[in-house]
C-alpha positions as CSV (number, residue, x, y, z in Angstrom):
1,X,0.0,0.0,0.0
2,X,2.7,2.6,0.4
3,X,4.5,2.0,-2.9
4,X,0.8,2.9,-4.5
5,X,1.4,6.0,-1.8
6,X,4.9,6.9,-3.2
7,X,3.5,6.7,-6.6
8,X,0.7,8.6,-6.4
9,X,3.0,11.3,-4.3
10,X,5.8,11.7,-7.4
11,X,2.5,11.5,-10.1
12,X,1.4,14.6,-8.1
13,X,4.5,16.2,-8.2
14,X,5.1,15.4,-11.9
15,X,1.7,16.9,-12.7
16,X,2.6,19.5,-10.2
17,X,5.9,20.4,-11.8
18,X,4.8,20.5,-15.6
19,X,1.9,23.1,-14.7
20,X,4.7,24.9,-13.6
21,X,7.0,24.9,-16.2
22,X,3.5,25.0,-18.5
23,X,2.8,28.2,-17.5
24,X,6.1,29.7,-17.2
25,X,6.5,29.0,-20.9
26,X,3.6,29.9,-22.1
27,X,3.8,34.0,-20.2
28,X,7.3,33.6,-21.8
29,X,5.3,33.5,-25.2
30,X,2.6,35.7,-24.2
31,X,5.1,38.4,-23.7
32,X,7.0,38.0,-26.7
33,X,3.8,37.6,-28.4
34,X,2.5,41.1,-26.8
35,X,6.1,42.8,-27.3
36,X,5.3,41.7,-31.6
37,X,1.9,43.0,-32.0
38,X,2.9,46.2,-29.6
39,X,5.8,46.9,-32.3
40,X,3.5,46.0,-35.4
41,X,0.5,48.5,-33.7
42,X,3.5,51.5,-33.0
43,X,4.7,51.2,-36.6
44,X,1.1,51.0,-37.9
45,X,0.5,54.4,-36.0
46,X,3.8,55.8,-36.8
47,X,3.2,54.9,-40.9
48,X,0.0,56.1,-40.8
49,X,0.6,59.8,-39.3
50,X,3.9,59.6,-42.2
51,X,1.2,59.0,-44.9
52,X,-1.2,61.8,-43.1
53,X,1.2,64.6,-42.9
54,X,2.7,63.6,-46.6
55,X,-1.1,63.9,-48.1
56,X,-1.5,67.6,-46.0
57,X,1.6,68.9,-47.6
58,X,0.3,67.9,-51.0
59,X,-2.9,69.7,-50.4
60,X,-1.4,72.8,-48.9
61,X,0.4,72.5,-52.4
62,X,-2.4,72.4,-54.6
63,X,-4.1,75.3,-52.6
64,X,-0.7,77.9,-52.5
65,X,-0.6,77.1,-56.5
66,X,-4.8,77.7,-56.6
67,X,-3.7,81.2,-55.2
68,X,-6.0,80.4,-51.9
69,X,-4.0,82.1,-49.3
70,X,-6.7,83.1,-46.8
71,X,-8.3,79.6,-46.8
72,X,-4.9,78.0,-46.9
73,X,-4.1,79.4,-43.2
74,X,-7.5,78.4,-41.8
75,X,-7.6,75.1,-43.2
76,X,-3.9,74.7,-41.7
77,X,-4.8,75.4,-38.6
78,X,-7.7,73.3,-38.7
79,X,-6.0,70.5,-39.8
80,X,-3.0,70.5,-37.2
81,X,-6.0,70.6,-34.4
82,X,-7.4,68.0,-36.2
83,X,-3.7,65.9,-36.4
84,X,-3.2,66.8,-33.2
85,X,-6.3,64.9,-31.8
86,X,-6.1,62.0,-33.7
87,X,-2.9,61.6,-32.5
88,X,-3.9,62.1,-29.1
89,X,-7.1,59.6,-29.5
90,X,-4.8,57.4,-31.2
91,X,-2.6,56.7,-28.1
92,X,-5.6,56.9,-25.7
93,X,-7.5,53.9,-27.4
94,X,-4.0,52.5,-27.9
95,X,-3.2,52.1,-23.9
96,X,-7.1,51.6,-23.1
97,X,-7.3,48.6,-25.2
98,X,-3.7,47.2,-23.9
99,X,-4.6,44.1,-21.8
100,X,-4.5,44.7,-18.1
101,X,-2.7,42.0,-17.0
102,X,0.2,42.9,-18.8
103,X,0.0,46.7,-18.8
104,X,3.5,46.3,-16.9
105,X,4.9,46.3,-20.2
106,X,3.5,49.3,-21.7
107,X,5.9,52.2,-21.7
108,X,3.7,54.6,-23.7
109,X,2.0,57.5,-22.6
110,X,2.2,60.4,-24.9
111,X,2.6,60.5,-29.3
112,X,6.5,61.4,-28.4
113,X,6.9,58.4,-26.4
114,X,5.2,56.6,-29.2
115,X,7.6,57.8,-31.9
116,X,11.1,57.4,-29.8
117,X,9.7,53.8,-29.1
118,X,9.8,53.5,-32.5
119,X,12.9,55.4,-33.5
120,X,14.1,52.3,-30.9
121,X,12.1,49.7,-32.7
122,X,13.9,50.4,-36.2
123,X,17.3,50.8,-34.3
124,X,17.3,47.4,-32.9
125,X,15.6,45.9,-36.3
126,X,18.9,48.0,-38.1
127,X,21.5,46.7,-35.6
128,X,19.8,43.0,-36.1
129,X,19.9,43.1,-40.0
130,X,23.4,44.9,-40.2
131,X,24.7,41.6,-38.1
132,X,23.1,38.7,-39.7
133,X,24.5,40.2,-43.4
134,X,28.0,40.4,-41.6
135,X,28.1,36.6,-40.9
């Protein structure tokens, strides 16, 4: 009867000790997991306001060369209010929506913290590329 004791005792243990290393691993790839998609959405945001203040210039063109000047500085102003909430909304949803449980992670609070993350993010991708061509 104790041997069916001892066994039972090291099953428990066994079962015990891979729910351990079970979850260890798998927050090991929720993080890196998190860490991807966080990158991904920062470019995505960072591409996007790019595009946005590439397509304003263009428009500010075609109205200087229409010979608009008065509406030109209105709609300027307008649409740098306009910028600047989006940008401002952008990052609010962006840290509302982060999951709780791993908000530990999330080091953005403001557009300008946004962009040096990624300044960060393509300085790390650079030094990573520039090292696997060198081998």
């Amino acid at each position: 009867m104790k041997l069916y004791i001892c066994y039972f005792l090291w099953f428990m243990v066994g079962w015990f000790l891979r729910g351990l290393i079970s979850y260890f691993y798998m927050t090991d790839k929720i993080k890196k997991f998190t860490e991807q998609v966080t990158h991904d959405a920062l470019k995505l945001l960072g591409t996007t306001a790019q595009d946005i203040a590439f397509i304003k210039q263009v428009k500010y063109m075609v109205l200087q060369e229409s010979e608009m000047y008065d509406e030109l500085k209105v709609i300027k102003n307008v649409d740098d209010y306009e910028f600047y909430m989006w940008k401002r909304n952008a990052i609010a949803n962006y840290k509302s929506n982060f999951p709780h449980n791993i908000n530990s992670g999330l080091s953005v609070e403001t557009w300008e913290d946004a962009m040096s993350e990624i300044e960060e993010i393509y300085y790390q991708e650079l030094h990573e590329n520039n090292g696997n061509q060198s081998r």
